[in-house]
Backbone and ligand atoms as CSV (ligand in chain L), in Angstrom:
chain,resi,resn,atom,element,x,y,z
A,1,UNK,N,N,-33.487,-54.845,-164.397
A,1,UNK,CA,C,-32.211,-54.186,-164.166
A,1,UNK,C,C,-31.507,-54.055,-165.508
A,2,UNK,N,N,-31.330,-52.820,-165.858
A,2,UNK,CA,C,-30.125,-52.774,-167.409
A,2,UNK,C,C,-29.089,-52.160,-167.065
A,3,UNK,N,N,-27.920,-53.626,-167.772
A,3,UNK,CA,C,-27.177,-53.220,-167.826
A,3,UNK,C,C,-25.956,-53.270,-168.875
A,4,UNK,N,N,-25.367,-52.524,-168.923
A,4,UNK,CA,C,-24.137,-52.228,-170.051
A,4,UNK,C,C,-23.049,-52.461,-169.563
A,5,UNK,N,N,-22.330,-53.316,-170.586
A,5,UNK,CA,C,-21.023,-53.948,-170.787
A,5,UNK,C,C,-20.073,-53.324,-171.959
A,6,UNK,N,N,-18.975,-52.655,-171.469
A,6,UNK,CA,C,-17.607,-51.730,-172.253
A,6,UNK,C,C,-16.503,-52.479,-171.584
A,7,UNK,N,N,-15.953,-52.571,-173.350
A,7,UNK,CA,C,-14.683,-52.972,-173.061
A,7,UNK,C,C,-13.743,-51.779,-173.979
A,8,UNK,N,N,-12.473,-51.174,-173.076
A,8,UNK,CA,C,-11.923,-50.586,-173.517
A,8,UNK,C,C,-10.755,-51.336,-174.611
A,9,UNK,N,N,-9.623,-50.430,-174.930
A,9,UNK,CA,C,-8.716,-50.816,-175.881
A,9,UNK,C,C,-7.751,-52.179,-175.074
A,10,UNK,N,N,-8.111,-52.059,-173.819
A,10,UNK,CA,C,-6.697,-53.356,-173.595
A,10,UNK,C,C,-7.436,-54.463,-173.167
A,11,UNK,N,N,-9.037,-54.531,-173.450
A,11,UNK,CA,C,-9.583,-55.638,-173.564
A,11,UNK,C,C,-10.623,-55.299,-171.783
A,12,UNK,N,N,-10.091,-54.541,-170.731
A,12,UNK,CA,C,-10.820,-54.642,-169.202
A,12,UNK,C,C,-12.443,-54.088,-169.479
A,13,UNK,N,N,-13.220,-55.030,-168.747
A,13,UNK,CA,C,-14.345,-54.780,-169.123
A,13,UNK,C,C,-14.798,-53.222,-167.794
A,14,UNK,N,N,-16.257,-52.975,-168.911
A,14,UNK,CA,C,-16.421,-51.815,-167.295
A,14,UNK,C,C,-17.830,-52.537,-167.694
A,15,UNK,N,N,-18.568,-52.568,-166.559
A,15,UNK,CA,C,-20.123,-52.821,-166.363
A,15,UNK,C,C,-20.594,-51.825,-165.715
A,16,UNK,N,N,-21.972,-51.218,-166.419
A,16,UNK,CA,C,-22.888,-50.317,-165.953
A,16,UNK,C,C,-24.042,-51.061,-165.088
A,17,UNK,N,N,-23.790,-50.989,-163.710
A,17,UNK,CA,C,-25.653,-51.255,-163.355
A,17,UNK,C,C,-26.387,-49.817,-162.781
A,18,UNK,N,N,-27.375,-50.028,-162.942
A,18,UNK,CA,C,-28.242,-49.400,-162.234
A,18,UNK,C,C,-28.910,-49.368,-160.796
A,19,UNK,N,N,-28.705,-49.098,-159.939
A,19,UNK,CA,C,-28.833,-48.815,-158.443
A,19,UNK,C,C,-30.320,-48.818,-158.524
A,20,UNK,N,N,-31.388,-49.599,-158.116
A,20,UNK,CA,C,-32.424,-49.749,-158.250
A,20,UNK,C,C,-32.965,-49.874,-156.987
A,21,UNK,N,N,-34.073,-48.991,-156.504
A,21,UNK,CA,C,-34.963,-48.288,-155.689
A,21,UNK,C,C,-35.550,-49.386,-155.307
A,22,UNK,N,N,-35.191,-50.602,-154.761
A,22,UNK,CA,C,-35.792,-51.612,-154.760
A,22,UNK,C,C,-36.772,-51.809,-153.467
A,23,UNK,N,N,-36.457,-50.962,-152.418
A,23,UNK,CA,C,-37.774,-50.927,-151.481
A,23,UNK,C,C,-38.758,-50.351,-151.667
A,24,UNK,N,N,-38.863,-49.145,-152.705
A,24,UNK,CA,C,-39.838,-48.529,-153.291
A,24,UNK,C,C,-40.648,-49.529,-154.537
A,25,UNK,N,N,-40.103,-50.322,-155.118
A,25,UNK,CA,C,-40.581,-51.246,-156.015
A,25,UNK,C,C,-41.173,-52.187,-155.262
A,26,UNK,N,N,-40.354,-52.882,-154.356
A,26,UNK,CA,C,-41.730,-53.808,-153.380
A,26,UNK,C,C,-42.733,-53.586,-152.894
A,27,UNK,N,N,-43.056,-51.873,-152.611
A,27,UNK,CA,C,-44.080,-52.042,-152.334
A,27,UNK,C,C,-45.247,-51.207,-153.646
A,28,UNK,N,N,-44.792,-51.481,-154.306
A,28,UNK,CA,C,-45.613,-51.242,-155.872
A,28,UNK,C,C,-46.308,-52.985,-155.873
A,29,UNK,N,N,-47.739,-53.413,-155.762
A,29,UNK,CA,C,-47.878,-54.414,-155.509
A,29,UNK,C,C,-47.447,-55.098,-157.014
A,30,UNK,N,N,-47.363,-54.470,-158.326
A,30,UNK,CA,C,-47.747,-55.227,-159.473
A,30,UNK,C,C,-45.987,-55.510,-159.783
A,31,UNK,N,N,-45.018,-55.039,-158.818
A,31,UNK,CA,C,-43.314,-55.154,-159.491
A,31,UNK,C,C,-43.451,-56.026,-158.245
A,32,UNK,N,N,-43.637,-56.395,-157.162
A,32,UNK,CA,C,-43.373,-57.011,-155.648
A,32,UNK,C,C,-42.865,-58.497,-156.239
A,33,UNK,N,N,-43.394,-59.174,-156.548
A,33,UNK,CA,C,-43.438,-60.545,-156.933
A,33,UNK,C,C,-42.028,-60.644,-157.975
A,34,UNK,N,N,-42.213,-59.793,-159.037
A,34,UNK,CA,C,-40.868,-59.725,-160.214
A,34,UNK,C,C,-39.550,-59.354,-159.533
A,35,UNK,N,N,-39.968,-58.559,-158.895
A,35,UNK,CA,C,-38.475,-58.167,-157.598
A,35,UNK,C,C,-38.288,-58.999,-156.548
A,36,UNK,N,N,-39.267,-59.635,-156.237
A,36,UNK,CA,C,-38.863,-60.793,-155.023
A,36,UNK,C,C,-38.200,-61.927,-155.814
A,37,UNK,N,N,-38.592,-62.022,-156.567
A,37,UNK,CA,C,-37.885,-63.235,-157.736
A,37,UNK,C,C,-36.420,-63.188,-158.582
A,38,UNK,N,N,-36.160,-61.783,-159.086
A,38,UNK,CA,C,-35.195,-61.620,-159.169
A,38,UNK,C,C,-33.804,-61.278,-158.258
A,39,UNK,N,N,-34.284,-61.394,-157.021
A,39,UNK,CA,C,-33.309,-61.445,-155.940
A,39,UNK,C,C,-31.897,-60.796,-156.223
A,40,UNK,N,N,-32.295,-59.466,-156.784
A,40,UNK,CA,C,-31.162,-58.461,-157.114
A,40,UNK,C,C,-29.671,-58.209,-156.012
A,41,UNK,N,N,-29.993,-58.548,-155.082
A,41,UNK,CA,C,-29.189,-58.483,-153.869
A,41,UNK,C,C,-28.181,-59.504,-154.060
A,42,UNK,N,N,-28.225,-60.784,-154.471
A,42,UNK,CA,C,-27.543,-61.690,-155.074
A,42,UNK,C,C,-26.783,-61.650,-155.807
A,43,UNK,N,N,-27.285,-61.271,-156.733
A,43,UNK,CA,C,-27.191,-61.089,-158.266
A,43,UNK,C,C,-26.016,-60.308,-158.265
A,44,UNK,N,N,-26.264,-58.790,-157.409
A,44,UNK,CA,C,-25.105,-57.211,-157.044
A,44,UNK,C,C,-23.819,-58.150,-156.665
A,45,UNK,N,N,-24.241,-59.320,-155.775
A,45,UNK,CA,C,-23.136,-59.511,-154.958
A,45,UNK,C,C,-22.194,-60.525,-155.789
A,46,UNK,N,N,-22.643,-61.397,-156.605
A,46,UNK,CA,C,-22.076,-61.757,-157.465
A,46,UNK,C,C,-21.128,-61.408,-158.317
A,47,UNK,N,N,-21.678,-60.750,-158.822
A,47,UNK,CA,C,-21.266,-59.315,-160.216
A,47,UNK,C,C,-20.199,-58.748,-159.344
A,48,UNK,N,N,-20.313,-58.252,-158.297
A,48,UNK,CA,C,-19.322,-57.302,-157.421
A,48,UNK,C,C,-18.566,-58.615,-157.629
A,49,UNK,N,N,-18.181,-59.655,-156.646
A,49,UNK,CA,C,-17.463,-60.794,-156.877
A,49,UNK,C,C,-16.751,-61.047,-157.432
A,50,UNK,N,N,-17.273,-61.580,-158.748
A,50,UNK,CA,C,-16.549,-61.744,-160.094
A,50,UNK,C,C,-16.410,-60.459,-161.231
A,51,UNK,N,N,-16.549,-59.486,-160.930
A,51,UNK,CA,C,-16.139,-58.255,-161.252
A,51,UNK,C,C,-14.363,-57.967,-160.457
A,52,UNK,N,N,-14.590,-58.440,-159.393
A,52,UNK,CA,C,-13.009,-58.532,-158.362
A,52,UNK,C,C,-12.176,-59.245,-159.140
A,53,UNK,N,N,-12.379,-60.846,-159.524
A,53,UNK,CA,C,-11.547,-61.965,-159.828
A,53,UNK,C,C,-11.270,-61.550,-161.044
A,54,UNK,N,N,-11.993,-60.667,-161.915
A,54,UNK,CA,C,-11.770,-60.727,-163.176
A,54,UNK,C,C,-10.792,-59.283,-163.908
A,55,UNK,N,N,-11.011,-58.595,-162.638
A,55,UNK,CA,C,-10.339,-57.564,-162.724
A,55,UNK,C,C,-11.266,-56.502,-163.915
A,56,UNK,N,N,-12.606,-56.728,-163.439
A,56,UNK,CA,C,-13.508,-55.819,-164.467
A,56,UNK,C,C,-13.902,-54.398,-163.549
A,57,UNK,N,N,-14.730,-53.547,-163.799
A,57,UNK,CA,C,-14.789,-52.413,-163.406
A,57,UNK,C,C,-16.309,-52.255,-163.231
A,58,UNK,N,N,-16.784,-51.706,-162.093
A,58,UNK,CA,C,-18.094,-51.717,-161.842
A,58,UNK,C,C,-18.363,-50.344,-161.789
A,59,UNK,N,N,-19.340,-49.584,-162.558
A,59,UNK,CA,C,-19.916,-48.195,-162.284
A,59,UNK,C,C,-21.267,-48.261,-162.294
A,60,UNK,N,N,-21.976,-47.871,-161.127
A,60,UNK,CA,C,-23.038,-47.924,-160.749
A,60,UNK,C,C,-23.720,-46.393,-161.001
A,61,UNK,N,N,-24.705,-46.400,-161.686
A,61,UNK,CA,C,-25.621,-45.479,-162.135
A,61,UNK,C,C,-26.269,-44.835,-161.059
A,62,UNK,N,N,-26.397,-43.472,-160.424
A,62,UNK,CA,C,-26.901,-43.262,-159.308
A,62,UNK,C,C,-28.716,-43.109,-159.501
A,63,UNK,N,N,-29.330,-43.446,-158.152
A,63,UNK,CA,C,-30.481,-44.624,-157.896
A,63,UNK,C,C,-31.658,-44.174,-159.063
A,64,UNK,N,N,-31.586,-42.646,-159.575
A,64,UNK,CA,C,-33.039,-42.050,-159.771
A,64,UNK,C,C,-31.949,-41.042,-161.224
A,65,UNK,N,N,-30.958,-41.858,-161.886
A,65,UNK,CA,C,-30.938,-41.850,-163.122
A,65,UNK,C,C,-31.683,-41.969,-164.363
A,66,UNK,N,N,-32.395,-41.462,-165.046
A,66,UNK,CA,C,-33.329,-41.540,-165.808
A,66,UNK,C,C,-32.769,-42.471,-167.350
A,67,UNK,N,N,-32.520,-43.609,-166.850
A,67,UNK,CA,C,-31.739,-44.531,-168.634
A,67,UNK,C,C,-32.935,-44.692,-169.004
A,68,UNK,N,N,-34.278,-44.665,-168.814
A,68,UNK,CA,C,-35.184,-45.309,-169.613
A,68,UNK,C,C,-35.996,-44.332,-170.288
A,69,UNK,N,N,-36.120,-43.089,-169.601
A,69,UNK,CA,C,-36.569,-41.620,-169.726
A,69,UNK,C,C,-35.939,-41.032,-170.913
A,70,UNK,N,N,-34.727,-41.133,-170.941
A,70,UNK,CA,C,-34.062,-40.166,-171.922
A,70,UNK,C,C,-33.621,-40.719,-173.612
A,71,UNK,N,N,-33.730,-40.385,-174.613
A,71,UNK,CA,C,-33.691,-40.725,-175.460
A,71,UNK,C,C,-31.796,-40.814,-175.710
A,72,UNK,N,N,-31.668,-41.981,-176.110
A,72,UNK,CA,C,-29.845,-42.596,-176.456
A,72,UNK,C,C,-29.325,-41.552,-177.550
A,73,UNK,N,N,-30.392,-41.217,-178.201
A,73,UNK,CA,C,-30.494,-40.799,-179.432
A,73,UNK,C,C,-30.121,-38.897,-179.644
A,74,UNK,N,N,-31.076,-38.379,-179.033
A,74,UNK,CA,C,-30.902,-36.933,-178.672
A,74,UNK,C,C,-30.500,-36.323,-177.605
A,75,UNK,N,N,-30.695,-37.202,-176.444
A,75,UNK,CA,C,-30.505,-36.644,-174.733
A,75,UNK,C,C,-32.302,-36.181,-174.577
A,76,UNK,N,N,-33.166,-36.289,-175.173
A,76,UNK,CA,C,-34.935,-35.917,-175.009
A,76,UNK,C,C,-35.065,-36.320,-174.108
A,77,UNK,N,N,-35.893,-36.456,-172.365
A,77,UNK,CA,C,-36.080,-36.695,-171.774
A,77,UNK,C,C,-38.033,-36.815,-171.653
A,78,UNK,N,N,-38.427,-38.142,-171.568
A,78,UNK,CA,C,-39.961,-38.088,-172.050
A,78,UNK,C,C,-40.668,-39.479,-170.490
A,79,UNK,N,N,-41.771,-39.256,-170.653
A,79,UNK,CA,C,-42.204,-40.273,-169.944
A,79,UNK,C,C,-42.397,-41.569,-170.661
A,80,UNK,N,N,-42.115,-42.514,-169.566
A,80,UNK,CA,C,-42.305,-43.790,-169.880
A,80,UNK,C,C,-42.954,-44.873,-169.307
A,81,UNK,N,N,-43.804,-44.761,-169.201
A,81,UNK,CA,C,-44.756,-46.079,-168.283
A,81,UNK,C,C,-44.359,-47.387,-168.422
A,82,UNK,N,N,-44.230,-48.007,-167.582
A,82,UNK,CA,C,-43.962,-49.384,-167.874
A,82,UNK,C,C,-44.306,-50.108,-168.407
A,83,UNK,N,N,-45.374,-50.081,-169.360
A,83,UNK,CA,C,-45.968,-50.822,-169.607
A,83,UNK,C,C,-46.077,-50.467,-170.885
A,84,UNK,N,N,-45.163,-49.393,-171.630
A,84,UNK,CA,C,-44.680,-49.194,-172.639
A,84,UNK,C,C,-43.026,-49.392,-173.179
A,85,UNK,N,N,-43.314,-50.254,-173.930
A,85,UNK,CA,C,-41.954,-51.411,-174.418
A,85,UNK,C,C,-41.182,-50.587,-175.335
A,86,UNK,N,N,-41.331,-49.540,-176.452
A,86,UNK,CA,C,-41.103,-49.322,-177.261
A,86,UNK,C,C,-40.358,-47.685,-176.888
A,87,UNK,N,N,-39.495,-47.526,-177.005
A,87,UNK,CA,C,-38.892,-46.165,-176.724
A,87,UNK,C,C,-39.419,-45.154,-178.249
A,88,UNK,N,N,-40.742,-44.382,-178.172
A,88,UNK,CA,C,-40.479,-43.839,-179.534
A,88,UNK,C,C,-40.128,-41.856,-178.950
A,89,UNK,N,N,-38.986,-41.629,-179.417
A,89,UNK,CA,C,-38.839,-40.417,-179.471
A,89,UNK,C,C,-39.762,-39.205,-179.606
A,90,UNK,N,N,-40.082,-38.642,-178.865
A,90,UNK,CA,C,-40.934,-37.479,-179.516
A,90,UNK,C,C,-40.050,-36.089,-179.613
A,91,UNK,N,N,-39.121,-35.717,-179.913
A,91,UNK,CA,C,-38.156,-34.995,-180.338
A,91,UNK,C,C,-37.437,-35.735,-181.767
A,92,UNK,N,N,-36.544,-36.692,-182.065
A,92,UNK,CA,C,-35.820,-36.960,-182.806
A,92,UNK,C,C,-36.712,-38.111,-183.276
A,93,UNK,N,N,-37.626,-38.296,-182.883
A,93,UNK,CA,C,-38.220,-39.772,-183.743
A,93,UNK,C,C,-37.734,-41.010,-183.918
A,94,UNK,N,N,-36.571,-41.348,-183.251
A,94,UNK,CA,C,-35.903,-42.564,-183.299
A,94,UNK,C,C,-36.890,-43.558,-182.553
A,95,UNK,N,N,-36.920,-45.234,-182.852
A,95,UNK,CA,C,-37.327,-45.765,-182.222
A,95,UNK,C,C,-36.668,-47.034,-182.033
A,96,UNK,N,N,-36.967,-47.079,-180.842
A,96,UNK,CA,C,-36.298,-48.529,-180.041
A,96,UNK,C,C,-36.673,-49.555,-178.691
A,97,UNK,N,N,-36.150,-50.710,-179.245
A,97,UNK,CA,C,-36.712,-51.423,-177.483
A,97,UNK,C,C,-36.521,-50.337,-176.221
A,98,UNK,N,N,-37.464,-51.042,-175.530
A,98,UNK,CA,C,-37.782,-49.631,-174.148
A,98,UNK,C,C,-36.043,-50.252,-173.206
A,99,UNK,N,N,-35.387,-51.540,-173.413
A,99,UNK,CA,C,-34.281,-51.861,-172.940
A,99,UNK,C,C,-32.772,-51.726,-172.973
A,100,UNK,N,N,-33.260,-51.835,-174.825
A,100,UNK,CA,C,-32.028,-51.147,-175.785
A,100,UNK,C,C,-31.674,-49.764,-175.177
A,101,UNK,N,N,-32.435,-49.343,-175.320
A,101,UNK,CA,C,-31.970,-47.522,-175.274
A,101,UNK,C,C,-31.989,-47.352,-173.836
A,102,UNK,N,N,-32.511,-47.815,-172.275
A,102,UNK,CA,C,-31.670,-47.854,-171.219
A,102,UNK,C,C,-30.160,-48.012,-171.536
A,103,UNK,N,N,-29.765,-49.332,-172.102
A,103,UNK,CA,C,-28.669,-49.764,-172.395
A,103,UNK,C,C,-27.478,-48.932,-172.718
A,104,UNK,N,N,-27.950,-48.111,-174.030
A,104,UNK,CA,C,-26.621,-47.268,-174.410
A,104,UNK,C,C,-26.919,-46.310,-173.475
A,105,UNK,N,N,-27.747,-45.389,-172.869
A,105,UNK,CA,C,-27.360,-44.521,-172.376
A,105,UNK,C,C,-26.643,-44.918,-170.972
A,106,UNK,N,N,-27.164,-45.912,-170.333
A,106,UNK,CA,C,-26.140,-46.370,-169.098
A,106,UNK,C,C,-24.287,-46.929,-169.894
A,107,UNK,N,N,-24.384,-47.292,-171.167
A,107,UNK,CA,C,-23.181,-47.375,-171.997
A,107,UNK,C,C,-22.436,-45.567,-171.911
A,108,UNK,N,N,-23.221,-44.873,-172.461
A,108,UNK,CA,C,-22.955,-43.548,-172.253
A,108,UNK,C,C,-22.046,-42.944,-171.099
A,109,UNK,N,N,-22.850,-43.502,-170.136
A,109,UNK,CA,C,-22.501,-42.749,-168.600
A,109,UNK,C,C,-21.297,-43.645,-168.157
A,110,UNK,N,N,-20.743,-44.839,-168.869
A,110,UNK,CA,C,-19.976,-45.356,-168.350
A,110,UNK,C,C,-18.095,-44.744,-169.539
A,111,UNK,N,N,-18.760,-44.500,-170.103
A,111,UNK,CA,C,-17.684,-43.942,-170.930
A,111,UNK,C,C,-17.114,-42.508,-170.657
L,1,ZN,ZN,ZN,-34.474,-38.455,-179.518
């Protein structure tokens, strides 16, 4: 799950998550186990929670957003297999963790 943390000028945070397809991932047998473990359902409800008490701001990325697809860098939109870590641009050539660059662009969408 990536996600991005903005804080504006008077200090209120906004958090980006990503809405994750998570019945479609369970039954991917090789994510089943990593998603049963990370018990994302928890996790949402938490965050929602203390997102309340804290007076932070939650924007949720809609489900089949492409943060990992698209380059932070140009807006390039490329494939990415999972099992490739390394975001390398094939338009602008930038390169970066395959997490990092989810990151700003869900930073992006929250701004
Ligand atoms: Zn690029």
């Amino acid at each position: 799950m990536n996600i991005s943390q903005i804080r504006d000028r008077k200090n209120h945070a906004k958090i980006v998550i990503e809405s994750l397809n998570v019945k479609g991932m369970m039954s991917n047998h090789k994510l089943a186990g990593a998603v049963g473990d990370a018990n994302f359902y928890e996790f949402r409800r938490q965050l929602e929670y203390k997102s309340q008490k804290f007076g932070s701001e939650i924007i949720y990325a809609p489900m089949f957003y492409p943060s990992t697809k698209t380059c932070s860098s140009c807006g390039h939109i490329q494939l990415m297999p999972l099992s490739t870590r390394v975001f390398d641009c094939l338009s602008c050539r930038i390169s970066l963790d395959r997490d990092q660059n989810a990151a700003k662009n869900l930073e992006k969408l929250g701004r």
